[in-house]
N, C-alpha and C positions, 0 to 999 in steps of 0.2 A: 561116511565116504571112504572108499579104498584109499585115496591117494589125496593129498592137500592141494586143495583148488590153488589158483590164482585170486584174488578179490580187489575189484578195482570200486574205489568210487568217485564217483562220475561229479567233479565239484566244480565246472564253470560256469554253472549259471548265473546270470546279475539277479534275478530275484525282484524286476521293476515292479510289480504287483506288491511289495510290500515298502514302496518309497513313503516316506523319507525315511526311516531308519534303517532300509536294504540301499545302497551306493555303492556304485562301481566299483568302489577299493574297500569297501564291506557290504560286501550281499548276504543274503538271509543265512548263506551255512555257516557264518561263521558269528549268527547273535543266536539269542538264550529266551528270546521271549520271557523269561524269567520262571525255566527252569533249569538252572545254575548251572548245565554247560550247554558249551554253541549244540547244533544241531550237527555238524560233520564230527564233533568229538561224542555224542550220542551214539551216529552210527559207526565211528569205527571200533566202538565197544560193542554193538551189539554183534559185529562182523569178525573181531579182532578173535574167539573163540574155536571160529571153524575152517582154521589154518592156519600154517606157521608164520612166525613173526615175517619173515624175508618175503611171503608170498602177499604183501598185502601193498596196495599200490595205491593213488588217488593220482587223478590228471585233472589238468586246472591250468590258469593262465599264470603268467609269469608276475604277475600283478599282485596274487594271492597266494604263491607259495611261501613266501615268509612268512605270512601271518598263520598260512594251514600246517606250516613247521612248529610255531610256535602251541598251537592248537593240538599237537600229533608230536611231542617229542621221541618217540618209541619208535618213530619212522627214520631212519637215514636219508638224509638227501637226496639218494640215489632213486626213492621210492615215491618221492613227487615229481610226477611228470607233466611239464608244460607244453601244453600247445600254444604255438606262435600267436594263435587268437581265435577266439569263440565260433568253431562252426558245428556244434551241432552235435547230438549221441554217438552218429555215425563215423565220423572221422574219429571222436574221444574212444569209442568203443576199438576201434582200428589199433591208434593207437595202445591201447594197454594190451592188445591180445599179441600184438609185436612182440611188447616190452617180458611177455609172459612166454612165447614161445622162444625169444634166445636165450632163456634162462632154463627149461626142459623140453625133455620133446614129446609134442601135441600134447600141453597140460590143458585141464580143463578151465574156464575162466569163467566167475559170477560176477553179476556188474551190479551195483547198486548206484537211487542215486545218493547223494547227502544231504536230504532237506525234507526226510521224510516224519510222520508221527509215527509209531508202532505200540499197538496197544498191549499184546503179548509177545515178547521177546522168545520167549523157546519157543513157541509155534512159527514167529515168522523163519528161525534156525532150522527146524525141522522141514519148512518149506524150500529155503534153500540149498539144503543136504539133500532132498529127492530131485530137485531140480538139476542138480550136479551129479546124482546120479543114473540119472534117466538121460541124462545129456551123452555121458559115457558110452552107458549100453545100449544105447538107438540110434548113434549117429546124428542126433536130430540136434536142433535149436532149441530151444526151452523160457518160456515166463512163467510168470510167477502172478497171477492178478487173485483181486479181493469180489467179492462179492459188493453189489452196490447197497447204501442204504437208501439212498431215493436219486431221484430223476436230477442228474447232473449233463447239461449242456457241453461244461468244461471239460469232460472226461473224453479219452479214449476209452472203447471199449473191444473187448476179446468175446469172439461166441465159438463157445465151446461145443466139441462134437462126440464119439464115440468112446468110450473110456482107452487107452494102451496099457493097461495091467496099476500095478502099484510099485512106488520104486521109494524102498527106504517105507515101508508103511504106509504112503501117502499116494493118495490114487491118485496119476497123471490123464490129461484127456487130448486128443487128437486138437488142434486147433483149426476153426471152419473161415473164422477172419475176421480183420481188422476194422473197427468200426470208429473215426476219428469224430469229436464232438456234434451227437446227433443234436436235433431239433428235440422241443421239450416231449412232445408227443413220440418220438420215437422213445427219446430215452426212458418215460413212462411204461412204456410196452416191453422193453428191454429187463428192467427191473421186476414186472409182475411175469416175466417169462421164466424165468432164471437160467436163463442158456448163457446167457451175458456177465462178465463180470469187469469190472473195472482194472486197465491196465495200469499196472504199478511201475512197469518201465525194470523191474529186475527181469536179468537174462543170464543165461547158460549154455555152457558148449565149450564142445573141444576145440581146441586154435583151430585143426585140421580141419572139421566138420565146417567151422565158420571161413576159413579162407578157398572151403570148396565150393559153400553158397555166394558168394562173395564173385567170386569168378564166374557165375553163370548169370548171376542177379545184379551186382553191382563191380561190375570189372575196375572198372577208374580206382576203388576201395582196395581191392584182391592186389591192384601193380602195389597201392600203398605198402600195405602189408608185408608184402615180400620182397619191396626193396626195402624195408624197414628191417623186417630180420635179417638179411643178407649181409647188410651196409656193418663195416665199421666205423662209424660214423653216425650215430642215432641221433643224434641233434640235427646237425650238418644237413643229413637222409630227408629230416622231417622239413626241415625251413625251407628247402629246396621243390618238396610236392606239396607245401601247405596252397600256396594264392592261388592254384589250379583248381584245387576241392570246392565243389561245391558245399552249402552250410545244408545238412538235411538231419534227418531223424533219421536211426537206426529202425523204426516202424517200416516208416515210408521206402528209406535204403531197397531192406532186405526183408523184413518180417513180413510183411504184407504179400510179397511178391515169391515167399519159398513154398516150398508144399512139404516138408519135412519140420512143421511147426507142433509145437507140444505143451499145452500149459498145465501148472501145477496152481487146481486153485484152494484157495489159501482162507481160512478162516479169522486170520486176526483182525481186529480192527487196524485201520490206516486208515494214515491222509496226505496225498500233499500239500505241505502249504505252501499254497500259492499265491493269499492274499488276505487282506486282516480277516474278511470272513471265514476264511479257513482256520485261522489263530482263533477266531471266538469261538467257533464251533466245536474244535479240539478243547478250547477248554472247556467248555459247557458240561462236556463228555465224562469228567471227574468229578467219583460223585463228591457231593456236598458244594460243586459250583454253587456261584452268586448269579442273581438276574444279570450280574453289570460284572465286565473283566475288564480288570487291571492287568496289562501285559509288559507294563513300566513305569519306573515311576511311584511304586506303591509306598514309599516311603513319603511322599510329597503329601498325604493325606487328601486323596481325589474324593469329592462331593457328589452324588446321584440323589436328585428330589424329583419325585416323578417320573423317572426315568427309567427304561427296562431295555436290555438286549443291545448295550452301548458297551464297546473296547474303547479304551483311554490309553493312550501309553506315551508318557512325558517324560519330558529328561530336563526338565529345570522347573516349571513349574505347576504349582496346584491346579487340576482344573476341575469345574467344576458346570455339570450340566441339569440344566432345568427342563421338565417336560418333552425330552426326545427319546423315541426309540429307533432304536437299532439303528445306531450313528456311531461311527467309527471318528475318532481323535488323537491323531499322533503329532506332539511336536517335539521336534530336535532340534539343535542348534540353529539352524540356516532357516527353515522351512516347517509350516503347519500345513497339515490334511487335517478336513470334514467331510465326511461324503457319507451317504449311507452305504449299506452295509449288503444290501442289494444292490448296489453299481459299483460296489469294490475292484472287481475285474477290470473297470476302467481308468485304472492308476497308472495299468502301463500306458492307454490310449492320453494320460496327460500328461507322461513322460515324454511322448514321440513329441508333443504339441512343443515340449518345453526343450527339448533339442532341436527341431525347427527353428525354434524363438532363439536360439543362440546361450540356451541358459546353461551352459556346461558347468557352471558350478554347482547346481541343483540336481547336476548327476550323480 
């Protein structure tokens, strides 16, 4: 890259899909599944390399930046930026491209988010360095997606169109559009097509480029923006246009709706995880996995007799499972989960139920 991007990551999500041990004052970027750092300290290592220290940012609620200070000592205060409260990629994204344009002018900004797996580290670098530089020299917006391994519901998906040359060695492709979690039968078609690839949610662009699509695509975002960089007052700026904003996805915002879209797709392995099946399948992936993961707990001596394709992950005691598969088992202090491992997605759906019921301590 000519010039040192900006690099934000994108850290407010609650992570309800991995309840009980994701909670509102610790969501899944800031635990370790047990491999021995959180998941926001993973990626700002993998990110921390392809720009200078000053240009690297993380936005998040006010709730978690102590803990993500504690997580990120290398960062200054000044470099965790809080939103008033949780709305979404699009305002977060707003936010940091602010925070990045009154500091140079029209720098480039890559957005990560902080909860992801990456299976090759310098490949996913080299995807972000064309992305950054293809962002530059075409004016355009830029992702970053993976190729799918099989028919996922949960995924967005990217369908890619004609190539736009190579940028940094890495061939970039026109983007044809956004496809948000198909039905199983499409996403089966998707994957034996390969025009489709699974969106990762990393993006690219110059402040300018993004505060120009912004204003034609999402105006309410564009006033953000630039009374954001304008304002003396960057707190003050933000708590004043936050309760206006709607909560949306930078997909839905603006990606979906530009014609100046360009993905770089990406050969490494990835995941999000977004729920214990996600954790067992990421581990599965190493070789010399066990039929059975232990993703906590493993000191506690956990029992499998007859049992295949089961996550455990305990924080006080042994457990121990007779004749089940693919059964998910988490307990924490407050709260035990069983569910299978095929309806894991529906942790957040017993979340909602459990705030309905007035269980805020179960948050």
């Amino acid at each position: 890259m000519s010039e040192n991007p900006f690099i934000a990551i994108i850290a407010g999500g609650a992570g309800t899909r991995l309840w009980p041990r994701s909670r509102s004052g610790n969501p899944k970027q800031l635990l370790d599944f047990g491999r021995g750092e959180s998941f926001i300290r993973q990626t700002y290592r993998r990110v921390a390399p392809l720009t200078a220290p000053d240009r690297l940012m993380v936005i998040t609620g006010p709730e978690l930046a102590g803990a993500i200070a504690g997580e990120l000592p290398e960062l200054d205060p000044s470099q965790i930026i809080c939103e008033p409260s949780p709305k979404g990629t699009a305002p977060a994204i707003t936010v940091a491209a602010a925070h990045a344009a009154r500091r140079a002018r029209d720098p480039t900004l890559i957005t990560v988010g902080s909860d992801h797996y990456i299976g090759d580290v310098d490949a996913f670098r080299r995807c972000l360095r064309s992305a950054a530089a293809a962002a530059r020299q075409t004016g355009g917006l830029l992702t970053v997606a993976v190729r799918p391994t099989h028919p996922d519901t949960g995924m967005g998906y990217i369908h890619v169109g004609e190539s736009a040359g190579a940028f940094v060695g890495i061939p970039v492709h026109r983007t044809r559009e956004f496809v948000e979690k198909p039905d199983k039968a499409t996403a089966a078609r998707y994957v034996a097509g390969g025009q489709h690839l699974w969106n990762c949610n990393y993006f690219a662009f110059s402040t300018g480029s993004l505060q120009a699509a912004l204003a034609r695509h999402a105006p309410h975002l564009e006033l953000l923006l630039a009374a954001l960089i304008r304002s003396t007052d960057f707190s003050g700026e933000l708590r004043d246009h936050w309760a206006d904003l709607p909560s949306e996805a930078i997909d839905t915002a603006l990606m979906e709706r530009a014609d100046n879209v360009f993905t770089v797709p990406a050969e490494f392995d990835w995941a999000d995880i977004g729920s214990w099946d996600g954790v067992y399948k990421i581990a599965k992936s190493v070789p010399g996995a066990t039929e059975n993961y232990v993703a906590g707990g493993e000191h506690l001596g956990h029992e499998f007799l007859g049992s295949r394709g089961c996550l455990v992950d305990a924080e006080s005691k042994p457990v121990a499972v007779i004749g089940l598969d693919d059964v998910v088992i988490v307990e924490s202090a407050d709260a035990v989960l069983v569910c299978h491992r095929d309806r894991a997605q529906e942790v957040a759906d017993l979340l909602a139920q459990l705030r309905s019921d007035g269980r805020a301590e179960l948050l």
